[in-house]
C-alpha positions as a LaTeX table, in Angstrom:
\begin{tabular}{lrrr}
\hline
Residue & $x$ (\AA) & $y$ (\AA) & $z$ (\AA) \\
\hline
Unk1 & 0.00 & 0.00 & 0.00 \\
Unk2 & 1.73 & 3.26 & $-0.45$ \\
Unk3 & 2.61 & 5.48 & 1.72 \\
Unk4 & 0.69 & 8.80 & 1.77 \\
Unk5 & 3.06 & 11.96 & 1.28 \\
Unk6 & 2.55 & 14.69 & 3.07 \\
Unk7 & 2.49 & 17.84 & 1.35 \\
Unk8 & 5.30 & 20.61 & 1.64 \\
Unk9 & 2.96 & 23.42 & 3.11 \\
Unk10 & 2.38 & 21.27 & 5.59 \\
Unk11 & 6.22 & 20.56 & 6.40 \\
Unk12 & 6.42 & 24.58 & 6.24 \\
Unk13 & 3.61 & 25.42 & 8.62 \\
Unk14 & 4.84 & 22.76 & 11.56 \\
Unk15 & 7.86 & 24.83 & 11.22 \\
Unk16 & 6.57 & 28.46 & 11.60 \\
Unk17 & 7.37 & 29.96 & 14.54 \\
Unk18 & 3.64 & 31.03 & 15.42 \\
Unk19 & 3.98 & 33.67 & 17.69 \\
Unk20 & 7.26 & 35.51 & 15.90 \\
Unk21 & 5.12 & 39.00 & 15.57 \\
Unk22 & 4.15 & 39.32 & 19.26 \\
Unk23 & 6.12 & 41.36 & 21.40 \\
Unk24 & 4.22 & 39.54 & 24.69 \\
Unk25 & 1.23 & 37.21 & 25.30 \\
Unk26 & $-1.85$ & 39.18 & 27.32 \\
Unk27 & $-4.24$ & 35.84 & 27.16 \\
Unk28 & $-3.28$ & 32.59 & 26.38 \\
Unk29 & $-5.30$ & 29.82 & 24.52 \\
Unk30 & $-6.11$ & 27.79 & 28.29 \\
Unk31 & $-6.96$ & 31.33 & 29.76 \\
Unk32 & $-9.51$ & 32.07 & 26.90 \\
Unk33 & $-10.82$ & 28.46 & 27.06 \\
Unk34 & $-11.66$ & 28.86 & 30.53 \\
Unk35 & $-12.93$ & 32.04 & 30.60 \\
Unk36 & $-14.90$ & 31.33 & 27.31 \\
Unk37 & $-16.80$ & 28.39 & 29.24 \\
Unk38 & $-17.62$ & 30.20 & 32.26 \\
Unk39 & $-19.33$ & 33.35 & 30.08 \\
Unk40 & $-21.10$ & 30.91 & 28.90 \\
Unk41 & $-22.29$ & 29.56 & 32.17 \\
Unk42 & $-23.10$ & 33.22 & 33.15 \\
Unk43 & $-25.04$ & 33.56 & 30.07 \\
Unk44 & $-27.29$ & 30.46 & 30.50 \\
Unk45 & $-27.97$ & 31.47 & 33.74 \\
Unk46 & $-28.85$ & 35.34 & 32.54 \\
Unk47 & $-31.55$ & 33.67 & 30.02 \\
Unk48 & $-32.77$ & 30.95 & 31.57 \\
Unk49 & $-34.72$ & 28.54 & 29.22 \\
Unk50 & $-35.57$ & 31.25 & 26.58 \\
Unk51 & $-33.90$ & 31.03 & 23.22 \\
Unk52 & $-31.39$ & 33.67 & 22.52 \\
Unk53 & $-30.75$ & 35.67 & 19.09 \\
Unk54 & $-27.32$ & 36.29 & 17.99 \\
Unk55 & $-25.58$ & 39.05 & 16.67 \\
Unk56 & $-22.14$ & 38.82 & 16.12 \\
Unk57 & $-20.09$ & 41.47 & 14.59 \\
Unk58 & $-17.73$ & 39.87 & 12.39 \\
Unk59 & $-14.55$ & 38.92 & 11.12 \\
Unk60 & $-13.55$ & 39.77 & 14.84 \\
Unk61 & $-15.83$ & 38.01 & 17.02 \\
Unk62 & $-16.15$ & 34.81 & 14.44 \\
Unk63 & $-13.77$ & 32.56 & 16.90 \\
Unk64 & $-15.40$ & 34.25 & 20.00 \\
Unk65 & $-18.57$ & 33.61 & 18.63 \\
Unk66 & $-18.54$ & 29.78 & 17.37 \\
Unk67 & $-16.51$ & 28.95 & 20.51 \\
Unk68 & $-18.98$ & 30.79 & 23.13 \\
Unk69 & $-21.91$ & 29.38 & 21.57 \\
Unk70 & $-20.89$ & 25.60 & 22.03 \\
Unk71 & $-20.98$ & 26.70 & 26.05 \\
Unk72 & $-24.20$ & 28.21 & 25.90 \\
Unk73 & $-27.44$ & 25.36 & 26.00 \\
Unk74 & $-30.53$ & 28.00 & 25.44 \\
Unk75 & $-31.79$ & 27.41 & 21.62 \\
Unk76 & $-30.04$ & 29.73 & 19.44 \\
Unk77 & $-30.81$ & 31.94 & 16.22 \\
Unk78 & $-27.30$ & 33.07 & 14.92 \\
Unk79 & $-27.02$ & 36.35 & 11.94 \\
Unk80 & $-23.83$ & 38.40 & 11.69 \\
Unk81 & $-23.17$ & 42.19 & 10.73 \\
Unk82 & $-20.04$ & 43.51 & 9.32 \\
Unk83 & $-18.68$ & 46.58 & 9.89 \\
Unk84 & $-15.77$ & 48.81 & 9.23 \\
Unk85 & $-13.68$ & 51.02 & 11.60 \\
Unk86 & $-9.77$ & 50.26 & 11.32 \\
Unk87 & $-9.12$ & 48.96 & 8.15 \\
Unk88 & $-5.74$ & 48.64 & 8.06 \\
Unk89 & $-4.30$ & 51.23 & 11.18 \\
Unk90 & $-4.37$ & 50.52 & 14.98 \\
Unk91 & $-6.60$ & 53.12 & 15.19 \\
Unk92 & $-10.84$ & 53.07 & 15.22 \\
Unk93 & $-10.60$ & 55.17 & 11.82 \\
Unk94 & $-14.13$ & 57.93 & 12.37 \\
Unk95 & $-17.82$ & 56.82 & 12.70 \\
Unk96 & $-17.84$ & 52.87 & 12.18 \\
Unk97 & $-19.44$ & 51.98 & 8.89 \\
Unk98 & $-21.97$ & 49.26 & 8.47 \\
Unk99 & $-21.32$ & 47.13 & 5.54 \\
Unk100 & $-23.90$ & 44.13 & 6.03 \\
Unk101 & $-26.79$ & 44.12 & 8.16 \\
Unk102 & $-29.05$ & 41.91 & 9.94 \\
Unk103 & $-31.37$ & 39.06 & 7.98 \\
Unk104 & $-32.95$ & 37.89 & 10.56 \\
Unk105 & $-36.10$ & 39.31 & 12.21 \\
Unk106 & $-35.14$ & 40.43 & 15.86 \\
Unk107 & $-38.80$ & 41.76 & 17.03 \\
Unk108 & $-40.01$ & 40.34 & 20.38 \\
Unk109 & $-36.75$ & 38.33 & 20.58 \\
Unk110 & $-33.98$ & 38.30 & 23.23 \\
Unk111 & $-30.85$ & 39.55 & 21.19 \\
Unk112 & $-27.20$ & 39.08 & 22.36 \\
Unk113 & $-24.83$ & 41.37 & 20.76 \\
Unk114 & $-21.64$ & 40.08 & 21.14 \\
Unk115 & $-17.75$ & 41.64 & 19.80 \\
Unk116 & $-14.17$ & 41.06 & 20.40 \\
Unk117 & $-13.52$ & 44.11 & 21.88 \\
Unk118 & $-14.96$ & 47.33 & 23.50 \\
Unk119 & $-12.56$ & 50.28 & 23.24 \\
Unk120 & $-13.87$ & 53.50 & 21.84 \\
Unk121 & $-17.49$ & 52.05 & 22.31 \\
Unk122 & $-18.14$ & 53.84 & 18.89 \\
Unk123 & $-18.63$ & 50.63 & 17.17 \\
Unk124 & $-20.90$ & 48.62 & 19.87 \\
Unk125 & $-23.04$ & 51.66 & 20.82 \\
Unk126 & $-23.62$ & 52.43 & 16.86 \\
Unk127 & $-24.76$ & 49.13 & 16.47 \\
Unk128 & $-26.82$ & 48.83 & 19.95 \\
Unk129 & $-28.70$ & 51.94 & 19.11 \\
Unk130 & $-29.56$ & 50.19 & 15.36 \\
Unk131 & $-30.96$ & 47.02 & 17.04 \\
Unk132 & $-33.24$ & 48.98 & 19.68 \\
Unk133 & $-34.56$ & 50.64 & 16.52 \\
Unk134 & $-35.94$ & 46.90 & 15.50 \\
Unk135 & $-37.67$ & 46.16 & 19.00 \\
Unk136 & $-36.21$ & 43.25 & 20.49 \\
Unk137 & $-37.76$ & 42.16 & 23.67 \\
Unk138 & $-34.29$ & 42.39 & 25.18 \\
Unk139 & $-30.90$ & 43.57 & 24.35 \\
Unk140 & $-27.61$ & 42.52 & 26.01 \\
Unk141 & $-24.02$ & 42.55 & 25.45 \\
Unk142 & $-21.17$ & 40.72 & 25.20 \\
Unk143 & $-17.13$ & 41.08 & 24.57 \\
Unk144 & $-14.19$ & 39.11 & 25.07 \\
Unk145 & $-12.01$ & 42.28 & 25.75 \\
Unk146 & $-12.88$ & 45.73 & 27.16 \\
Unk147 & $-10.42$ & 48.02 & 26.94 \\
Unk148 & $-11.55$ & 50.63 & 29.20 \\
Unk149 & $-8.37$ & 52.97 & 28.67 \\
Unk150 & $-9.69$ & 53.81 & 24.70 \\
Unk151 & $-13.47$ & 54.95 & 25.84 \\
Unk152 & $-14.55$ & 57.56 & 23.62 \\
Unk153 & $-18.28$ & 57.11 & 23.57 \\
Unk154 & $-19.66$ & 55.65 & 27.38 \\
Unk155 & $-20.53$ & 52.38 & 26.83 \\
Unk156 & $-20.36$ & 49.21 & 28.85 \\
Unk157 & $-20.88$ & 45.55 & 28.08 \\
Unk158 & $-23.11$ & 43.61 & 30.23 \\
Unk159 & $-20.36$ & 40.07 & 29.77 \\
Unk160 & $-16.90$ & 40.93 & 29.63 \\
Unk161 & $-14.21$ & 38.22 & 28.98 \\
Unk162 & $-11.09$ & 40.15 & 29.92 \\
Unk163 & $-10.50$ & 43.85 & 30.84 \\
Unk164 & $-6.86$ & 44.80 & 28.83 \\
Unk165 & $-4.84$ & 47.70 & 28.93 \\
Unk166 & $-4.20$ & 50.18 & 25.95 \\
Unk167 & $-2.41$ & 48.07 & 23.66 \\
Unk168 & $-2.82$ & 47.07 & 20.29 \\
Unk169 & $-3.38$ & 43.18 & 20.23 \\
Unk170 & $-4.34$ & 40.35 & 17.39 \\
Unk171 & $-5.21$ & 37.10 & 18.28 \\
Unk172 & $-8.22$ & 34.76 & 18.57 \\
Unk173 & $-10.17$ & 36.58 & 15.71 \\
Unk174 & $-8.45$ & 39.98 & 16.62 \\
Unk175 & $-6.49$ & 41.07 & 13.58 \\
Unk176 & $-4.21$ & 43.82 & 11.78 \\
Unk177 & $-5.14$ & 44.20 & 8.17 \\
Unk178 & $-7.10$ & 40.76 & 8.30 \\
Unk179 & $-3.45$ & 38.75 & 9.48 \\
Unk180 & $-3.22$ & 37.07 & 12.97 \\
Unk181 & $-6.55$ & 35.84 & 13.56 \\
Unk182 & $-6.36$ & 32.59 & 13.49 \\
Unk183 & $-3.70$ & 32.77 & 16.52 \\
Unk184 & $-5.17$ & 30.89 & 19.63 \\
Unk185 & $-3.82$ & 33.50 & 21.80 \\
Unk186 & $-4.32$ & 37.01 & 22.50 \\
Unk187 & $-1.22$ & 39.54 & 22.45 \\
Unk188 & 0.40 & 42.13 & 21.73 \\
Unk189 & 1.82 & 43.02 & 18.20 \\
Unk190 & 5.34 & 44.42 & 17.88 \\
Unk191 & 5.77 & 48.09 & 17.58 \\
Unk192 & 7.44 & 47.93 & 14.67 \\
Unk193 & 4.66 & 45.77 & 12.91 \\
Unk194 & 2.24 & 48.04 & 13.84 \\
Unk195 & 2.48 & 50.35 & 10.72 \\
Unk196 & 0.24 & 50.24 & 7.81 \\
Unk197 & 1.55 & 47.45 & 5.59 \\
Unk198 & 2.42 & 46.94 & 2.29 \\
Unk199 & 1.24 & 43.42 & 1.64 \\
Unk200 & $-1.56$ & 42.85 & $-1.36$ \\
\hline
\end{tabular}
C-alpha cells in the first residue's frame, strides 16, 4: 500500500514559529478556554430557558462567537453584521461603517450582541442603538475584551471576557489588516509591525 506523502505546506507550517510578531502574550489559549466556558455559564444562567438571538459582529468576534456558543445550552438563532472602523491602522478610523446588516427578524426576541472588543465604544453603541430601533424584547451585550483605557463614547458591556490595557493586540479573531486571527492566543503586536503594511 503506499505510503501517503505529506504535502510541503504542511512541512512549512509545523515549522513556523507562530507567535514571531508578538512582542508579549496578554491571554493565552487555556486562559480564553476557561474564561470562554464560564461566560457561557453566566449567560445560560442570565436567560434561563428562553432562546437567545445572535448578533455577532464579524470577522472579529467569528472565533469568540462559534466557541462561546458551544458553552451556551438555550436554543439559538445566529445572523452576523459587518462593519468597518480600522481597516488597516491601529486606530478606530471615524464613525464605524456598516457594511452588512441583519437578515434575521429580531422583534419580540432576546438579542445578544456580542464583539471582540470594546474600546472607543463607537462601534458597539452604533450598532446597539440600530438594534433597539428593531424592537427586540431584550438587548444585552457581550465582549471578550474591554479596553476601558480607549473609551470615547460611554458604553459598557453587560459580559466581559477580559479587561486589557491600551495596547494594540491580534489574536483569537483579533487582527491587523485581516493577518493574525487565526492565533489561539491574545497579544500584543510588535511596535514595529504596527504600521500600515504593504502586503496585497
Amino acid at each position: 500500500m503506499p505510503r501517503h506523502k505529506v504535502r510541503p505546506s504542511m512541512t512549512k507550517a509545523k515549522n513556523f514559529p507562530l507567535h514571531a510578531d508578538l512582542e508579549t502574550v496578554l491571554v493565552s489559549e487555556k486562559d480564553i478556554k476557561k474564561r470562554v466556558k464560564k461566560l457561557g455559564a453566566e449567560l445560560a444562567e442570565a436567560y434561563g430557558d428562553e432562546e437567545i438571538t445572535v448578533v455577532s459582529i464579524i470577522n472579529g468576534a467569528i472565533l469568540f462567537t462559534a466557541d462561546l456558543l458551544r458553552e451556551i445550552p438555550n436554543p439559538i438563532r445566529l445572523d452576523c453584521i459587518r462593519i468597518s472602523s480600522y481597516r488597516n491602522d491601529t486606530r478606530s478610523l471615524g464613525q464605524p461603517k456598516i457594511l452588512q446588516s441583519l437578515t434575521l427578524d429580531i422583534s419580540n426576541r432576546h438579542v445578544l450582541l456580542i464583539d471582540d472588543i470594546l474600546d472607543t465604544g463607537k462601534t458597539f453603541s452604533a450598532v446597539a442603538a440600530m438594534l433597539r430601533k428593531l424592537n427586540p424584547a431584550s438587548l444585552r451585550t457581550c465582549v471578550l475584551l474591554d479596553k476601558r483605557g480607549r473609551r470615547e463614547v460611554e458604553f459598557e458591556a453587560d459580559f466581559v471576557g477580559f479587561q486589557i490595557p491600551d495596547k494594540f493586540v491580534v489574536g483569537y479573531g483579533l487582527d491587523f489588516a485581516e493577518r493574525y486571527r487565526n492565533l489561539p492566543c491574545i497579544g500584543v503586536l510588535k511596535p514595529n509591525l504596527q504600521n500600515p503594511p504593504e502586503w496585497a
